[in-house]
One Martini backbone bead per residue (centre of mass of N, CA, C, O) as a GRO file, in nm:
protein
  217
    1UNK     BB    1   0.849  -0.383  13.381
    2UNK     BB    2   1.150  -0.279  13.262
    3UNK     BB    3   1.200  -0.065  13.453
    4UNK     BB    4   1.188  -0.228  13.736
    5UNK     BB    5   1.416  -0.434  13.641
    6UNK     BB    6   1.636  -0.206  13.599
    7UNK     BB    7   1.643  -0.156  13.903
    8UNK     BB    8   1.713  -0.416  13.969
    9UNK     BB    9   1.974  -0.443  13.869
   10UNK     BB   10   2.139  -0.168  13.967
   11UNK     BB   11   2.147  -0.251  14.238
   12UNK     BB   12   2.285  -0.528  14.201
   13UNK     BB   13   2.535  -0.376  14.066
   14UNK     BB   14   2.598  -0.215  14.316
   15UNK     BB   15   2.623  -0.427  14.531
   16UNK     BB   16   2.853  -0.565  14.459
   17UNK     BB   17   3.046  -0.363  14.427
   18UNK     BB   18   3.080  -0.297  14.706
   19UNK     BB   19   3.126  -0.527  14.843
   20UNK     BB   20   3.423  -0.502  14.689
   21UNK     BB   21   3.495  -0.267  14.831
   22UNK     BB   22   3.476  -0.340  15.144
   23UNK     BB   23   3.680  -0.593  15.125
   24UNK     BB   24   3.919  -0.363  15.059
   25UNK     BB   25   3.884  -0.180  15.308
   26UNK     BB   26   3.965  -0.428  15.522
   27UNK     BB   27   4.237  -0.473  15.420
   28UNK     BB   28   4.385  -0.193  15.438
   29UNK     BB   29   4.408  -0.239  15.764
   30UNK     BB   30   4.643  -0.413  15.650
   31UNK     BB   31   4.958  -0.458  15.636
   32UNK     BB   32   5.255  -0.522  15.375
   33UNK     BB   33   5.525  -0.614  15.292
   34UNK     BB   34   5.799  -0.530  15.127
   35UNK     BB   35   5.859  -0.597  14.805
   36UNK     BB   36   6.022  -0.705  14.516
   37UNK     BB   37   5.924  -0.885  14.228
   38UNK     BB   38   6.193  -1.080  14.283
   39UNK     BB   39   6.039  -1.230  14.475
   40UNK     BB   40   5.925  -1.513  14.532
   41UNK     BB   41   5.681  -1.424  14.757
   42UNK     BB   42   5.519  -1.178  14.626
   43UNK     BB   43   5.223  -1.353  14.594
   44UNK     BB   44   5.127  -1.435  14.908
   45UNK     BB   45   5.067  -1.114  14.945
   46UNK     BB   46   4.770  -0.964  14.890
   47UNK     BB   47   4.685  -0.809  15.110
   48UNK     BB   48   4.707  -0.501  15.159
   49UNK     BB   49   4.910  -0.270  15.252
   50UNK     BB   50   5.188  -0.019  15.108
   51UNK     BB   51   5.443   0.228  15.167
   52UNK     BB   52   5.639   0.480  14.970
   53UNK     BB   53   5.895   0.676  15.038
   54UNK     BB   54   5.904   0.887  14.738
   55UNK     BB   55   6.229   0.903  14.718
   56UNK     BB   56   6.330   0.763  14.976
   57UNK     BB   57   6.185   0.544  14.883
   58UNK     BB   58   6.243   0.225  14.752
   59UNK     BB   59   6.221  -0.035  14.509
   60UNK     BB   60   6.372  -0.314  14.366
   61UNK     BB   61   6.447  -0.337  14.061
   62UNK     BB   62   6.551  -0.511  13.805
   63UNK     BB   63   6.817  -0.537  13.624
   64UNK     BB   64   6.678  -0.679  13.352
   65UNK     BB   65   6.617  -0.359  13.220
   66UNK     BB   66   6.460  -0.105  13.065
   67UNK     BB   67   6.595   0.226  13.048
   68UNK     BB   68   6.852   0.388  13.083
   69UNK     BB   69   7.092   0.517  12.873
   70UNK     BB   70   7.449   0.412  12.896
   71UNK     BB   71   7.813   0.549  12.787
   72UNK     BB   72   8.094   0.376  12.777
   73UNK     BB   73   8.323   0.582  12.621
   74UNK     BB   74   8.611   0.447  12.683
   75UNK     BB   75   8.467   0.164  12.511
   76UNK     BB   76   8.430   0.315  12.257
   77UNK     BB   77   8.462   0.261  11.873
   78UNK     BB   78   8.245   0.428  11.687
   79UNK     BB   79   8.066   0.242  11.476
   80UNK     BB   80   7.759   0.298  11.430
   81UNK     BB   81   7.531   0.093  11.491
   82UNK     BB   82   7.355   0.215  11.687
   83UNK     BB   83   7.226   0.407  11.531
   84UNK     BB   84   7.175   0.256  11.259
   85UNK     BB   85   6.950   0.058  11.454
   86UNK     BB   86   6.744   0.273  11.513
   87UNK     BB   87   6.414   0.314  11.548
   88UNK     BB   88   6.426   0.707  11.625
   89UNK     BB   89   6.703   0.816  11.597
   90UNK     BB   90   6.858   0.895  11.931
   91UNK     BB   91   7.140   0.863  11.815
   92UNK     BB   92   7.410   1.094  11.832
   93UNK     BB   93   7.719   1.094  11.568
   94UNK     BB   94   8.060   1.220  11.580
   95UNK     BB   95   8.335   1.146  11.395
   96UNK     BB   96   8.679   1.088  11.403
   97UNK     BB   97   8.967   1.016  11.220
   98UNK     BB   98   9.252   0.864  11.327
   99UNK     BB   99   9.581   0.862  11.240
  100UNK     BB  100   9.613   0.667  11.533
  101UNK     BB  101   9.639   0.492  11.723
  102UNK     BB  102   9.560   0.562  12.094
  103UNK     BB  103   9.420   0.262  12.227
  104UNK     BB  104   9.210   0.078  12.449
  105UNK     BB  105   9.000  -0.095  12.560
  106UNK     BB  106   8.905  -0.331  12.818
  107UNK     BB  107   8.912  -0.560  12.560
  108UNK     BB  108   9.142  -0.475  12.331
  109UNK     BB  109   9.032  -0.255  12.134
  110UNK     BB  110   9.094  -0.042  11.916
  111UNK     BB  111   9.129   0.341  11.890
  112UNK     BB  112   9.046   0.547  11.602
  113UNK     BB  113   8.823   0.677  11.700
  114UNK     BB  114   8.669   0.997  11.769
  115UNK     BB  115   8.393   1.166  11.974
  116UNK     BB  116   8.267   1.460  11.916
  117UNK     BB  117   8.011   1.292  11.961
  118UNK     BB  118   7.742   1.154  12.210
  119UNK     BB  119   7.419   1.126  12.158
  120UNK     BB  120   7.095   1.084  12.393
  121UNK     BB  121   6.720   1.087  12.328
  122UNK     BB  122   6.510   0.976  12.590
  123UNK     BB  123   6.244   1.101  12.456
  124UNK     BB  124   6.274   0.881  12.191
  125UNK     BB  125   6.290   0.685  12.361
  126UNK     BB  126   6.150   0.264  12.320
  127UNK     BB  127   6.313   0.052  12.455
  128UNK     BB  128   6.420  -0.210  12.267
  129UNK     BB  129   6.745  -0.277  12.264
  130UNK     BB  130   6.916  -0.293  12.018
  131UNK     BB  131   7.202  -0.127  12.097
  132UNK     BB  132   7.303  -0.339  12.287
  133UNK     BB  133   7.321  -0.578  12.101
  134UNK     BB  134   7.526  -0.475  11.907
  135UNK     BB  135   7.728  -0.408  12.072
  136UNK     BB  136   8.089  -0.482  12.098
  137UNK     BB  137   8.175  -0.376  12.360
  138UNK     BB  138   7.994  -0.333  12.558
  139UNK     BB  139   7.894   0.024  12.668
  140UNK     BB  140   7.592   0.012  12.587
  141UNK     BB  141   7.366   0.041  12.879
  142UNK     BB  142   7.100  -0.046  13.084
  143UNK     BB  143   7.013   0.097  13.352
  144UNK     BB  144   6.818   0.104  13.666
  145UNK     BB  145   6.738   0.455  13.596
  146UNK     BB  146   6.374   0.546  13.559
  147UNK     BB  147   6.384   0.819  13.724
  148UNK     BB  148   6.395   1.151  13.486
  149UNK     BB  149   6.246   1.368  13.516
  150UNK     BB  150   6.131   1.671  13.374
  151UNK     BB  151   6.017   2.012  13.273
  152UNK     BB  152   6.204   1.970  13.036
  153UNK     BB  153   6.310   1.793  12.722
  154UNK     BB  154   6.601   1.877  12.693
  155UNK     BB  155   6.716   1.689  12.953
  156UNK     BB  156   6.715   1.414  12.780
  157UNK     BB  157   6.943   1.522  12.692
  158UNK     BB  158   7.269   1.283  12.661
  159UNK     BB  159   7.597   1.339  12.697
  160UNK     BB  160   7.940   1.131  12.619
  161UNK     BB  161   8.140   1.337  12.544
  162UNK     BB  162   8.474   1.475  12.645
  163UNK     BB  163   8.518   1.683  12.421
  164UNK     BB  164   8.647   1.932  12.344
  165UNK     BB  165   8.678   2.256  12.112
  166UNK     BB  166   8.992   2.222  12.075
  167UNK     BB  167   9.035   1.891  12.014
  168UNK     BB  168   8.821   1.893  11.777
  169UNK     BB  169   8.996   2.098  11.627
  170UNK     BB  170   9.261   1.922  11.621
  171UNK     BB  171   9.189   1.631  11.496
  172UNK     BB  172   9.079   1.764  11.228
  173UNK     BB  173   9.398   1.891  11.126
  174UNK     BB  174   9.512   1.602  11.173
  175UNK     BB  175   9.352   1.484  10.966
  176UNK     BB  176   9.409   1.688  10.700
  177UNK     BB  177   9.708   1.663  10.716
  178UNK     BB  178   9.714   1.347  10.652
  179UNK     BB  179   9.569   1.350  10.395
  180UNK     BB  180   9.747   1.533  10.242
  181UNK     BB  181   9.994   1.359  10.239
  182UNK     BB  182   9.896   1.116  10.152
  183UNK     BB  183   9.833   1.221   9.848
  184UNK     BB  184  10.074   1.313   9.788
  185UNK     BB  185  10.229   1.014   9.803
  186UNK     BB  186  10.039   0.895   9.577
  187UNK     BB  187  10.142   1.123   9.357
  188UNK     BB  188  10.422   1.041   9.357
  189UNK     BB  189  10.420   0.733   9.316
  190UNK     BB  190  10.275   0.754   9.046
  191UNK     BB  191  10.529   0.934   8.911
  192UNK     BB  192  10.718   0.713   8.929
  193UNK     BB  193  10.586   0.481   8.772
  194UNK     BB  194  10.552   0.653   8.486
  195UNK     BB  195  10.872   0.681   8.499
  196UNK     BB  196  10.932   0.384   8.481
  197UNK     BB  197  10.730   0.300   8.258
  198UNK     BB  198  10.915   0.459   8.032
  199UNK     BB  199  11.209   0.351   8.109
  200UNK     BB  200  11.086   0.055   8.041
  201UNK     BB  201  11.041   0.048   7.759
  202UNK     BB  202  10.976  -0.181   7.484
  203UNK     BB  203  11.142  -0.265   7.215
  204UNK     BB  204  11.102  -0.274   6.910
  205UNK     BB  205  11.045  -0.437   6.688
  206UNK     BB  206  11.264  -0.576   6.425
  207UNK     BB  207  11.312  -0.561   6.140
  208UNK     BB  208  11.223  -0.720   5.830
  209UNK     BB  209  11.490  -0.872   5.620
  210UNK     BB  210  11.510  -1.006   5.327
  211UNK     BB  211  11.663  -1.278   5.180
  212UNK     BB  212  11.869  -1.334   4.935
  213UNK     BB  213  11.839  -1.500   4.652
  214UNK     BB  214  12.032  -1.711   4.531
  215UNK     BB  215  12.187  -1.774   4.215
  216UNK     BB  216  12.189  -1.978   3.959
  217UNK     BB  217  12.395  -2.183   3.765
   0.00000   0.00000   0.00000
């Protein structure tokens, strides 16, 4: 008896599954609009198919979403916090800094620092967002553009430092020789006090000599 039951069983669950698939192939025979996610109306149209010529056609992804990471590096401060605060490490930062202010961001933050590397490892990236929530100037942000696949992955790191090989080398020289200079000046500032301190030292106290006691008549 449990034989024909398991057959009958199986029947009866082949039976539904199919019913469900020919439910669904006659009303794919119905298309409807192509809307994106954040239409009002997206869940109206539940029945029917829709195909997207893609790469030609695309639908509008949400723009508050978490994609591909982009910096604005003219308004990059070289902070260093988003790297620091990345937890798989993608984002690789070598910072020059400069002997003097050199420029202002687009909300006017002074620019002290070069970056002679801004490198993201999109290969690594876990889309937490976190780098772009640290950003003070707010230059780290994340694009709408979400389909970057490649066949290489080394594809997938992006560079946005502007500096070339020679720029990096004069930044260097002229950061190395301004720290010289400071040094040499704050080595001649302390011997200027130590001889300044040595020719002001006070004179010692001035010896004790006991009055004589005057002789009794």
């Amino acid at each position: 008896m449990s034989y024909f039951t398991n057959i009958s069983y199986a029947v009866r669950t082949i039976r539904k599954g199919m019913a469900l698939t020919i439910r669904y192939f006659l009303s794919a025979r119905f298309k409807r609009n192509k809307k994106p996610v954040t239409s009002a109306n997206y869940f109206d149209e539940e029945n029917g198919t829709f195909t997207v010529q893609y790469p030609h056609e695309e639908i509008p992804v949400p723009d508050h979403g978490r994609y591909k990471l982009h910096n604005e590096i003219d308004d990059c401060i070289v902070c260093d916090k988003c790297a620091k605060i990345c937890p798989v490490d993608c984002i690789e930062i070598e910072p020059i800094r400069a002997v003097e202010e050199y420029g202002k961001t687009s909300d006017g933050t002074p620019l002290r620092i070069h970056a002679a590397k801004f490198d993201i490892d999109m290969a690594k990236c876990c889309f937490c967002g976190l780098c772009t929530v640290v950003c003070p100037t707010e230059c780290l942000t994340m694009t709408d553009e979400f389909d970057y696949s490649t066949s290489n992955i080394l594809d997938h790191n992006f560079s946005f430092s502007k500096m070339t090989e020679q720029e990096i080398a004069q930044k260097k020289t002229e950061l190395e020789e301004f720290q010289k200079e400071k040094a040499a000046a704050q080595n001649t500032t302390s011997e200027e006090k130590s001889v300044k301190a040595v020719s002001k030292k006070p004179a010692g106290k001035p010896v004790f000599k006991p009055r004589p006691i005057p002789k009794r008549k």
